[in-house]
C-alpha positions as protocol buffer text, in pm:
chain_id: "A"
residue {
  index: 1
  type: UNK
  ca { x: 191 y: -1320 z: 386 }
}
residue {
  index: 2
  type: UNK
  ca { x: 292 y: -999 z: 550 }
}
residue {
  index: 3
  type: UNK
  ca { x: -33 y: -858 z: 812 }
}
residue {
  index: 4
  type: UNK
  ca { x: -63 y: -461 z: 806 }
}
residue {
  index: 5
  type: UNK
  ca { x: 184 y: -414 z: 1091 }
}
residue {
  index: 6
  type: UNK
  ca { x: 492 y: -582 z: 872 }
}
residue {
  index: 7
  type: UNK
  ca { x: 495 y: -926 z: 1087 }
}
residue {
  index: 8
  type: UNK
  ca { x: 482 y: -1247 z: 871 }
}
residue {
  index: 9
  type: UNK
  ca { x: 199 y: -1471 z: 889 }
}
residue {
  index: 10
  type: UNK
  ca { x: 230 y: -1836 z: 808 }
}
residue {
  index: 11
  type: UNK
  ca { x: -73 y: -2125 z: 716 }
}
residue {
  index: 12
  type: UNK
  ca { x: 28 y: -2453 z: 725 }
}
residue {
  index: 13
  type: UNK
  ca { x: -239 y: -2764 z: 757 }
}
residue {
  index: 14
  type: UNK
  ca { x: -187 y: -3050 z: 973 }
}
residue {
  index: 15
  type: UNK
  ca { x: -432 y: -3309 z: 1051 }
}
residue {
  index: 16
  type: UNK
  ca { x: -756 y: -3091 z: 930 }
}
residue {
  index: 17
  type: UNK
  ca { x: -582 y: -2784 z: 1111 }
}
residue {
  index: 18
  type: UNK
  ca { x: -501 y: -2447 z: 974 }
}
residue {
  index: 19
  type: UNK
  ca { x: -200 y: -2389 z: 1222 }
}
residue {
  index: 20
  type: UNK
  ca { x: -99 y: -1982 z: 1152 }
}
residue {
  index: 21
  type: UNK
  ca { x: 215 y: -1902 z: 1298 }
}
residue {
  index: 22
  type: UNK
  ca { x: 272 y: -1476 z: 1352 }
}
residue {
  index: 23
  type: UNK
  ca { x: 619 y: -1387 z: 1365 }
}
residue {
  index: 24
  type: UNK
  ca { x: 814 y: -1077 z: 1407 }
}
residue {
  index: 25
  type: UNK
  ca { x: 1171 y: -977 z: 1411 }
}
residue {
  index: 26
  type: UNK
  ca { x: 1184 y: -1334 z: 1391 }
}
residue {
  index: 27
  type: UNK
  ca { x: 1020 y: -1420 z: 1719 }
}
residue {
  index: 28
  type: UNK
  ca { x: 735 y: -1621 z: 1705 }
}
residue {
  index: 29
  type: UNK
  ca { x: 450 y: -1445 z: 1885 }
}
residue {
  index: 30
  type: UNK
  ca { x: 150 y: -1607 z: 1827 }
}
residue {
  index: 31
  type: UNK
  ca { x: 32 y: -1994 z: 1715 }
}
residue {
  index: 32
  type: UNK
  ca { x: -325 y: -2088 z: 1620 }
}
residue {
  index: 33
  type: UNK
  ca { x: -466 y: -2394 z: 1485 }
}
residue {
  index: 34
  type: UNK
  ca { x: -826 y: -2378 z: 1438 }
}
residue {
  index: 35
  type: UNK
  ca { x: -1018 y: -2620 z: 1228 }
}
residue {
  index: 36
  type: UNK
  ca { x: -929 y: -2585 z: 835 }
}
residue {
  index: 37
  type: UNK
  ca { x: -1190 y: -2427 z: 592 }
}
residue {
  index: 38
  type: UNK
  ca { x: -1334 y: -2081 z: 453 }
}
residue {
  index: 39
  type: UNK
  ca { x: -1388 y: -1983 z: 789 }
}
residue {
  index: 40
  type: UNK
  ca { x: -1033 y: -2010 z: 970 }
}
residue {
  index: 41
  type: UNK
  ca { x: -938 y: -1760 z: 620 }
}
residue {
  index: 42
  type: UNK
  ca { x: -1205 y: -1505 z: 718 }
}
residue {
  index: 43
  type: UNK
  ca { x: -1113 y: -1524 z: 1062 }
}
residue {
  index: 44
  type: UNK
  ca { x: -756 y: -1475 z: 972 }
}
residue {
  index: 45
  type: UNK
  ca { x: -856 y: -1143 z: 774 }
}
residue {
  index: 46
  type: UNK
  ca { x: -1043 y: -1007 z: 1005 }
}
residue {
  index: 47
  type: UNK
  ca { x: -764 y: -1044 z: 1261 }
}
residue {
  index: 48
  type: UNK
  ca { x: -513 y: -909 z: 1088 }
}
residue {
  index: 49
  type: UNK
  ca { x: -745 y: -581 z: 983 }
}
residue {
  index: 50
  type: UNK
  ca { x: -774 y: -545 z: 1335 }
}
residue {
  index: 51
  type: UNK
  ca { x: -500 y: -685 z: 1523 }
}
residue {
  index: 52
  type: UNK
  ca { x: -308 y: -461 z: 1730 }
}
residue {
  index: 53
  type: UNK
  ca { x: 97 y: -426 z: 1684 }
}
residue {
  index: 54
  type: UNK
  ca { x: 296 y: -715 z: 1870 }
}
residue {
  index: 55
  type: UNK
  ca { x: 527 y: -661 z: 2154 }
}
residue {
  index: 56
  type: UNK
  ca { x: 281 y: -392 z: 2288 }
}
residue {
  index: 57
  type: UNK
  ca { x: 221 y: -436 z: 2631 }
}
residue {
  index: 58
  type: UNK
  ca { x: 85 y: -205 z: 2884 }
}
residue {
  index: 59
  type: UNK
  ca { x: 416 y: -76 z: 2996 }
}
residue {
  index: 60
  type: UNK
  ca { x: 703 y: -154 z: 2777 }
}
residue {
  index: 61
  type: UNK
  ca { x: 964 y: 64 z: 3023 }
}
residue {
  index: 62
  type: UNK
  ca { x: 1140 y: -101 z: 3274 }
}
residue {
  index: 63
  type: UNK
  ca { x: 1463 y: -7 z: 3567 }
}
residue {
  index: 64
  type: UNK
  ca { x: 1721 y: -299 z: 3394 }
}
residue {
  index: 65
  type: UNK
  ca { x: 1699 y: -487 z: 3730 }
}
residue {
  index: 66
  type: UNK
  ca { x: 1296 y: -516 z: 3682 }
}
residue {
  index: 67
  type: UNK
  ca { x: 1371 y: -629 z: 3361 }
}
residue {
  index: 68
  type: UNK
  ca { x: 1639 y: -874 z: 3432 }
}
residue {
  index: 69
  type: UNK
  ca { x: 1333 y: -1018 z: 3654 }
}
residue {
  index: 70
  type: UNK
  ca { x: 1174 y: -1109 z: 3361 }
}
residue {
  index: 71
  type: UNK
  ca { x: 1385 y: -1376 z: 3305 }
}
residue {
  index: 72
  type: UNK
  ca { x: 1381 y: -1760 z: 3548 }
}
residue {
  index: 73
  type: UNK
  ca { x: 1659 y: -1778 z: 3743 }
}
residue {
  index: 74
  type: UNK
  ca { x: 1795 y: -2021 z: 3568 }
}
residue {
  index: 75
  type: UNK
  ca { x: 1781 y: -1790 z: 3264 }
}
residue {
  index: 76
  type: UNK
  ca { x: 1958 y: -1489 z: 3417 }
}
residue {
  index: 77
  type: UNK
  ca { x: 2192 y: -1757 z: 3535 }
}
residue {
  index: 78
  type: UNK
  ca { x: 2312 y: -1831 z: 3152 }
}
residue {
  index: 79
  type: UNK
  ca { x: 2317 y: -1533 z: 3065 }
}
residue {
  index: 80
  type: UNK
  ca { x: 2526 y: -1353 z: 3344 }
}
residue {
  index: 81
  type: UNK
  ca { x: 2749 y: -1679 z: 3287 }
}
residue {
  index: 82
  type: UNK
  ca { x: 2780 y: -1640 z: 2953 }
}
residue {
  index: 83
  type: UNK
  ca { x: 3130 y: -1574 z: 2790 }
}
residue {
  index: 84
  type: UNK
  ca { x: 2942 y: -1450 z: 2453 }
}
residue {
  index: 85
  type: UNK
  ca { x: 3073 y: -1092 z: 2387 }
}
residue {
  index: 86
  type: UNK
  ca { x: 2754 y: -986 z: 2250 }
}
residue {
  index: 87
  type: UNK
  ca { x: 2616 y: -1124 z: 2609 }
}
residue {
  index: 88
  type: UNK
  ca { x: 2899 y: -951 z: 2832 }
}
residue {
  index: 89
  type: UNK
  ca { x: 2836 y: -585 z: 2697 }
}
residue {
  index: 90
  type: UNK
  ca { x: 2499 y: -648 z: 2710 }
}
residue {
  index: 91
  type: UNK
  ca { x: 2509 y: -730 z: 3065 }
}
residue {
  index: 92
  type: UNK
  ca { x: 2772 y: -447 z: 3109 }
}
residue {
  index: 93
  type: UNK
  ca { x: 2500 y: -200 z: 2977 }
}
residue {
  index: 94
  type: UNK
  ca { x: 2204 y: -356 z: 3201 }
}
residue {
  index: 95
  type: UNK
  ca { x: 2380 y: -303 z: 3528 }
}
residue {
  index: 96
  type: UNK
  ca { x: 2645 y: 8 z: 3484 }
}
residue {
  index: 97
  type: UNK
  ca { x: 2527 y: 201 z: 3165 }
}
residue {
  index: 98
  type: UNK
  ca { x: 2110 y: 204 z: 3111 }
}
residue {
  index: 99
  type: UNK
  ca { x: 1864 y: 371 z: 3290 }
}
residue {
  index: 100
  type: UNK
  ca { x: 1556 y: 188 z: 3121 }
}
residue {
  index: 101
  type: UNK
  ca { x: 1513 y: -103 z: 2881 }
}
residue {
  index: 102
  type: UNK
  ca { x: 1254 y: -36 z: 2645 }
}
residue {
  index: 103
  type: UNK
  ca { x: 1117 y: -394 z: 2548 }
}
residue {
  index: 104
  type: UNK
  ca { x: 928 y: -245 z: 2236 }
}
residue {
  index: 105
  type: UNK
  ca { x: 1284 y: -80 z: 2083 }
}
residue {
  index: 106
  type: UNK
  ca { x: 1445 y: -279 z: 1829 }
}
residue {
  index: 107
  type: UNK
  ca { x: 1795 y: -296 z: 2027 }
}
residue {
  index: 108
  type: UNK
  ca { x: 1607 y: -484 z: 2331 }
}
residue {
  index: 109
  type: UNK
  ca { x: 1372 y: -710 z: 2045 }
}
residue {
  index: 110
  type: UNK
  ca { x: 1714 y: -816 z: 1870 }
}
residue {
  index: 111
  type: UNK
  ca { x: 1922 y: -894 z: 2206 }
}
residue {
  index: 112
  type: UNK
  ca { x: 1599 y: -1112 z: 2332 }
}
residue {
  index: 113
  type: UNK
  ca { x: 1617 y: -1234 z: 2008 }
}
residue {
  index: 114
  type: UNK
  ca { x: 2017 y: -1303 z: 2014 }
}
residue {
  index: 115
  type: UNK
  ca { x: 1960 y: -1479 z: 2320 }
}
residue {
  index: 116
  type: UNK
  ca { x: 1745 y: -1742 z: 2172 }
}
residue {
  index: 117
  type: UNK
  ca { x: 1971 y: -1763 z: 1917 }
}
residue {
  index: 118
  type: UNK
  ca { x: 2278 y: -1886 z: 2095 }
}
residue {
  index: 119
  type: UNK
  ca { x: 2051 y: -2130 z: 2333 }
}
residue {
  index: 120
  type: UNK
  ca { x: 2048 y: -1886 z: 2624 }
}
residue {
  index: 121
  type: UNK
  ca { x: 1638 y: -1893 z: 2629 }
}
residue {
  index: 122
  type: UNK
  ca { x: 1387 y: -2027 z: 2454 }
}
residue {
  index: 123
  type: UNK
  ca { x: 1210 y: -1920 z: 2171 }
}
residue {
  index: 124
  type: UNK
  ca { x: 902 y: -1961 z: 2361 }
}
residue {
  index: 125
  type: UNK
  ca { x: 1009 y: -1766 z: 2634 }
}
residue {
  index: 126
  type: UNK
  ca { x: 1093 y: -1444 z: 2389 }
}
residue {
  index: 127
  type: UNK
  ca { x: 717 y: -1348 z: 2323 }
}
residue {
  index: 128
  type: UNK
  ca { x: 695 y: -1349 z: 2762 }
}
residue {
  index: 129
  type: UNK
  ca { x: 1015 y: -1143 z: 2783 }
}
residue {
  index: 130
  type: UNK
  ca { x: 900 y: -867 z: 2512 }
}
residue {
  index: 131
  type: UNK
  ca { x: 562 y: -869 z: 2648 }
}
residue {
  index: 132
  type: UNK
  ca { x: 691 y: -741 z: 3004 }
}
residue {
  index: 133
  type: UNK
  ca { x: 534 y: -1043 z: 3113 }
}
residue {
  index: 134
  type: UNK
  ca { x: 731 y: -1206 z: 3414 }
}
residue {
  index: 135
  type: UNK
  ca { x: 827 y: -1587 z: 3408 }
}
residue {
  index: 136
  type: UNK
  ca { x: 585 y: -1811 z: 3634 }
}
């Protein structure tokens, strides 16, 4: 099913679980497994009626070496390494052409989401990276 903000919501049941998966732009962004039953449904509902929009974190601007620092080192390491064209110009564009990355725009969302893609992160890490949140 699709919540009221476009992202896809998955149910699947596992041992007595409802596990809901929330993805967007393909990213998973959120995983829940709460006990199956009437009650995990209503809870669902009343989530999504009031759920705010993923990928909105308190400040989604960032200079492109604060948000480079988003990433481990061994991260930033791949991906400065990385001989993946798509990679290169993005790197060329972080440190010679941008003056802010905007983690909610859809150009940053499908690079993050590129990245995963060719094994430079992981999809767990996406969510942290679009979130502004920095890797611990």
């Amino acid at each position: 099913m699709i919540d009221d903000y476009g992202r896809t919501v998955s149910i699947a049941t596992s041992n007595g679980q409802d596990v809901y998966t929330v993805t967007d732009n393909g990213i998973t962004v959120l995983t829940i497994s709460v006990a199956s039953g009437p009650l995990s449904q209503a809870a669902l509902s009343a989530i999504n009626a009031n759920a705010p929009p993923s990928f909105s974190p308190a400040k989604t601007r960032f200079a492109p070496y604060v948000f480079l620092n988003l990433f481990t080192d061994a991260e930033k390491s791949a991906i400065v390494n990385s001989n993946d064209p798509i990679v290169k110009t993005a790197i060329t564009d972080l440190t010679a052409i941008i003056t802010y990355v905007d983690v909610t725009d859809q150009k940053t969302i499908s690079l993050v989401g590129y990245l995963v893609s060719v094994g430079l992160i992981t999809s767990d890490r996406a969510p942290q990276i679009l979130a502004g949140a920095a890797h611990v």
